[in-house]
FIKOLZA-1660 file (N, C-alpha, C; in steps of 0.1 Angstrom, whole numbers, plus 5000, padded with zeros to 4 digits):
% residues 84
   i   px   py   pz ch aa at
   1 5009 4988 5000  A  X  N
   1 5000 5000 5000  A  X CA
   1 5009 5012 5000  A  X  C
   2 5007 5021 4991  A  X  N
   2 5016 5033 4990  A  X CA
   2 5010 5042 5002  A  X  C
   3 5017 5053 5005  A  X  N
   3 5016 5058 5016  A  X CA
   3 5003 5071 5015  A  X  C
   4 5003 5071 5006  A  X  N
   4 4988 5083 4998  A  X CA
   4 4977 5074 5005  A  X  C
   5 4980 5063 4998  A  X  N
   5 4965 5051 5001  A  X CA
   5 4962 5052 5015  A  X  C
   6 4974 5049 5024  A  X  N
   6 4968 5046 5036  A  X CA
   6 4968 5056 5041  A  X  C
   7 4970 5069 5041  A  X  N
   7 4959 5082 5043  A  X CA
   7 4949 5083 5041  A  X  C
   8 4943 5082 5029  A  X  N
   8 4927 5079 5023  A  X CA
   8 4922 5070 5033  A  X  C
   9 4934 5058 5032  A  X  N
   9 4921 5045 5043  A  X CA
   9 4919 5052 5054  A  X  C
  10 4927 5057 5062  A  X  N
  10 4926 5066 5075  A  X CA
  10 4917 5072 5073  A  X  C
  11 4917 5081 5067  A  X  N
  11 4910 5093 5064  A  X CA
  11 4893 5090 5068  A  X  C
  12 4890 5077 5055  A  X  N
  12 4879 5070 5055  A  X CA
  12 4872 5064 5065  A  X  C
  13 4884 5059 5074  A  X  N
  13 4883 5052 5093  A  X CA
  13 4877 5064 5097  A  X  C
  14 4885 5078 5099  A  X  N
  14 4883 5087 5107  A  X CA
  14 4866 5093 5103  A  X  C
  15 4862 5092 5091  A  X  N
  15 4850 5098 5082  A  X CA
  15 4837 5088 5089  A  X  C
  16 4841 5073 5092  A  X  N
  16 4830 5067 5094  A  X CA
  16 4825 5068 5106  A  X  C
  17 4841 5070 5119  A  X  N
  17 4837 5068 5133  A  X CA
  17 4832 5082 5132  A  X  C
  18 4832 5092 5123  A  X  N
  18 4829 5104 5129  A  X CA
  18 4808 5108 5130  A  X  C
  19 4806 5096 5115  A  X  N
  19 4796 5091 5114  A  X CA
  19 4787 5089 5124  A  X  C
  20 4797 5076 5129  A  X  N
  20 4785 5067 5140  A  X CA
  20 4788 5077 5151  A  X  C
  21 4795 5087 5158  A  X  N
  21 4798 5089 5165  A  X CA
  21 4784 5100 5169  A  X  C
  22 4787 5105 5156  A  X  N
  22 4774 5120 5154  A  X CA
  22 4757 5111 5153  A  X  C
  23 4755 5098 5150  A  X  N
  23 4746 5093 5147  A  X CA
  23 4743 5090 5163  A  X  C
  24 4752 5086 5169  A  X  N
  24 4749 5084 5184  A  X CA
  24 4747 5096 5194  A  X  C
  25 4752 5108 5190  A  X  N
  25 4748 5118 5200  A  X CA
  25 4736 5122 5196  A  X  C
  26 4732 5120 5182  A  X  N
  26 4717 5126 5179  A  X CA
  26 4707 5114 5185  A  X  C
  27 4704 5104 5181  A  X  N
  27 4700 5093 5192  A  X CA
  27 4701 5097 5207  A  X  C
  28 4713 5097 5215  A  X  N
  28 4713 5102 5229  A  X CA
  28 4702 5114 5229  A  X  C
  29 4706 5125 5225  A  X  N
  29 4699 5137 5226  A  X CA
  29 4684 5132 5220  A  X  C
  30 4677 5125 5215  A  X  N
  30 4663 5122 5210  A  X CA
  30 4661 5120 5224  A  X  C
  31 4668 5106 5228  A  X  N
  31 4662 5098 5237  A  X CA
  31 4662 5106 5252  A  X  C
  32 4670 5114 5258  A  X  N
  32 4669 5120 5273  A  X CA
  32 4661 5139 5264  A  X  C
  33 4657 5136 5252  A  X  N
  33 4651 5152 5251  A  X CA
  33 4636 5152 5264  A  X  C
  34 4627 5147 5264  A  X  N
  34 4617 5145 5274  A  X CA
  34 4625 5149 5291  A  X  C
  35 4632 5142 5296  A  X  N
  35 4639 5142 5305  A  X CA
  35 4647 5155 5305  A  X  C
  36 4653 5164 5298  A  X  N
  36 4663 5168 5294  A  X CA
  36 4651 5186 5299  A  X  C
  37 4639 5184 5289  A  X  N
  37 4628 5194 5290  A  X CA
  37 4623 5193 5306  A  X  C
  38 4619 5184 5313  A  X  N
  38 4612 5186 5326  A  X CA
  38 4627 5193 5338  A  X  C
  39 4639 5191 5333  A  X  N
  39 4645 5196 5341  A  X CA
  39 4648 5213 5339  A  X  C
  40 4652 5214 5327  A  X  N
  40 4651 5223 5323  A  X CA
  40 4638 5232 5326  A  X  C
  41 4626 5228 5328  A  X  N
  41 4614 5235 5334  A  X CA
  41 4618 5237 5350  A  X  C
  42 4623 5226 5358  A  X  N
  42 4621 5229 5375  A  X CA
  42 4635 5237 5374  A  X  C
  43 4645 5238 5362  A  X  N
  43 4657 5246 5368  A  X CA
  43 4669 5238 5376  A  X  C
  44 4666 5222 5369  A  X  N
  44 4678 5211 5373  A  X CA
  44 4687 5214 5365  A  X  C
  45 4702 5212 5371  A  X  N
  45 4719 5212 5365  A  X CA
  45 4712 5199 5351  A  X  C
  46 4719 5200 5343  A  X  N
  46 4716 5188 5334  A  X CA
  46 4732 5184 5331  A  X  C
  47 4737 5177 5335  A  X  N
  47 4753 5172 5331  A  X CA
  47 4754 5159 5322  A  X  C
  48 4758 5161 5313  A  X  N
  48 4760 5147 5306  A  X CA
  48 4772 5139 5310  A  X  C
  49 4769 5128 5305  A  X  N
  49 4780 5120 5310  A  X CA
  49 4782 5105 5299  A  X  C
  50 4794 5100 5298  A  X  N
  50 4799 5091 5287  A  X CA
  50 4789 5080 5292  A  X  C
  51 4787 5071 5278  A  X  N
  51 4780 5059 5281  A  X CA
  51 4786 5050 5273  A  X  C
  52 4780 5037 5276  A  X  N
  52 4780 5023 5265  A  X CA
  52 4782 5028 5253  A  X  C
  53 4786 5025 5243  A  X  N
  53 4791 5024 5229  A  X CA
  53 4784 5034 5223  A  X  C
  54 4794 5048 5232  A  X  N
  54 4793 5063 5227  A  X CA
  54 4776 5067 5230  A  X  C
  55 4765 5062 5233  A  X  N
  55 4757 5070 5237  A  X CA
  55 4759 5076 5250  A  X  C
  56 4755 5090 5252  A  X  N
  56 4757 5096 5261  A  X CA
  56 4748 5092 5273  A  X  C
  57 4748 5095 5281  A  X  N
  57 4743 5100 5299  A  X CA
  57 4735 5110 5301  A  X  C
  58 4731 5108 5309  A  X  N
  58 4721 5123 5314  A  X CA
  58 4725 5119 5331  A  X  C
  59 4730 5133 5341  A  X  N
  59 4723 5133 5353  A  X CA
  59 4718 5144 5357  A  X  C
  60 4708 5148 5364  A  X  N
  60 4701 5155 5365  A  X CA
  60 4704 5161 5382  A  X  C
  61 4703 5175 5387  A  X  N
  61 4704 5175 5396  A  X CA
  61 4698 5189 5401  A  X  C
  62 4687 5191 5413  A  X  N
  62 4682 5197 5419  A  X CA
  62 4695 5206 5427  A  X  C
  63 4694 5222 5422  A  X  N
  63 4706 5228 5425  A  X CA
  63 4701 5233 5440  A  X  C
  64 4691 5232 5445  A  X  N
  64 4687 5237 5460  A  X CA
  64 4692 5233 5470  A  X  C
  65 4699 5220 5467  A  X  N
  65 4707 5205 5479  A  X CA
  65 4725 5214 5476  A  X  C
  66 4721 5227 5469  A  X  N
  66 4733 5230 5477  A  X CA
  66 4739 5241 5489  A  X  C
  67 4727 5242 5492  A  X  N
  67 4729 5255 5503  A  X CA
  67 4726 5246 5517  A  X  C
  68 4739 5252 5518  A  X  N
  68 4741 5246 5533  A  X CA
  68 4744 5253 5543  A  X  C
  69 4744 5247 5559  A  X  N
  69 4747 5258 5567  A  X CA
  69 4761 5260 5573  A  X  C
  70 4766 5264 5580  A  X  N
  70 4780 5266 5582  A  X CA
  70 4785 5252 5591  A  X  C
  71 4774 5246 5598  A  X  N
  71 4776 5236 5601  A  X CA
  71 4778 5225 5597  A  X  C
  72 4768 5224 5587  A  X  N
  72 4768 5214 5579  A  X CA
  72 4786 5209 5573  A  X  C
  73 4795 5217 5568  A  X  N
  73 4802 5224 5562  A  X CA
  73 4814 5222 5567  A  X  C
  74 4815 5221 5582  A  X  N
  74 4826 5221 5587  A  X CA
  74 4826 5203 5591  A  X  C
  75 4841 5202 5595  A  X  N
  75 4851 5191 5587  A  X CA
  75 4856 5182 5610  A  X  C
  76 4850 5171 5607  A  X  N
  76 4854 5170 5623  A  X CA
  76 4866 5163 5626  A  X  C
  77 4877 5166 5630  A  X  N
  77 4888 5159 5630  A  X CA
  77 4892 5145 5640  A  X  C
  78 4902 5142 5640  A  X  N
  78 4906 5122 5644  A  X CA
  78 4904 5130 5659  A  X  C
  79 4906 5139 5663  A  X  N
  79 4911 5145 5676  A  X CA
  79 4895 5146 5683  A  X  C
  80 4891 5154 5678  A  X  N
  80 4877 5159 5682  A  X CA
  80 4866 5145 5684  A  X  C
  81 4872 5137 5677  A  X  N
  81 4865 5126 5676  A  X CA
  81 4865 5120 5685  A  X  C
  82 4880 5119 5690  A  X  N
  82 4880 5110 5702  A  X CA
  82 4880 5118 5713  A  X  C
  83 4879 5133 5711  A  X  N
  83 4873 5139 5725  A  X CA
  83 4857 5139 5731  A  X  C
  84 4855 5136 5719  A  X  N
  84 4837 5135 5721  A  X CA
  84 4833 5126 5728  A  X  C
% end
C-alpha cells in the first residue's frame, strides 16, 4: 500500500467513526430530550455523562441540595473525635 493510500484509508476510518459517532449523540439527545425538557422546566443542572458504545448520559440535579449551613460544612477531626 503506498503511503497516499493509507491516508485515504485513515482518512475514511476517521469519516466513518465520525459518522457513528454524530449518529449516536443525535439518538442520545432524542432519547433524554423528554427528561432533558422537565429539568430544564424545575431549573435542574443537566450534566451529561459518557456511556456504553458512545451514547451519552444524562444526570440531572436539583441545585437547591446545595445550600448549606455553616455547620453542615465544617470538617470534624481524628482529635475531636476522640474527645467526644
Amino acid at each position: 500500500m503506498t503511503p497516499s493510500a493509507a491516508i485515504r484509508s485513515a482518512a475514511g476510518r476517521r469519516g466513518l467513526a465520525d459518522a457513528i459517532s454524530s449518529a449516536a449523540e443525535r439518538l442520545s439527545t432524542r432519547v433524554h430530550a423528554d427528561g432533558d425538557a422537565r429539568a430544564r422546566d424545575l431549573g435542574w443542572e443537566i450534566t451529561r455523562t459518557p456511556g456504553w458504545a458512545g451514547l451519552a448520559g444524562r444526570t440531572y440535579r436539583d441545585p437547591r441540595f446545595d445550600t448549606r449551613t455553616a455547620a453542615d460544612t465544617r470538617t470534624v477531626t481524628p482529635e475531636a473525635r476522640r474527645a467526644a
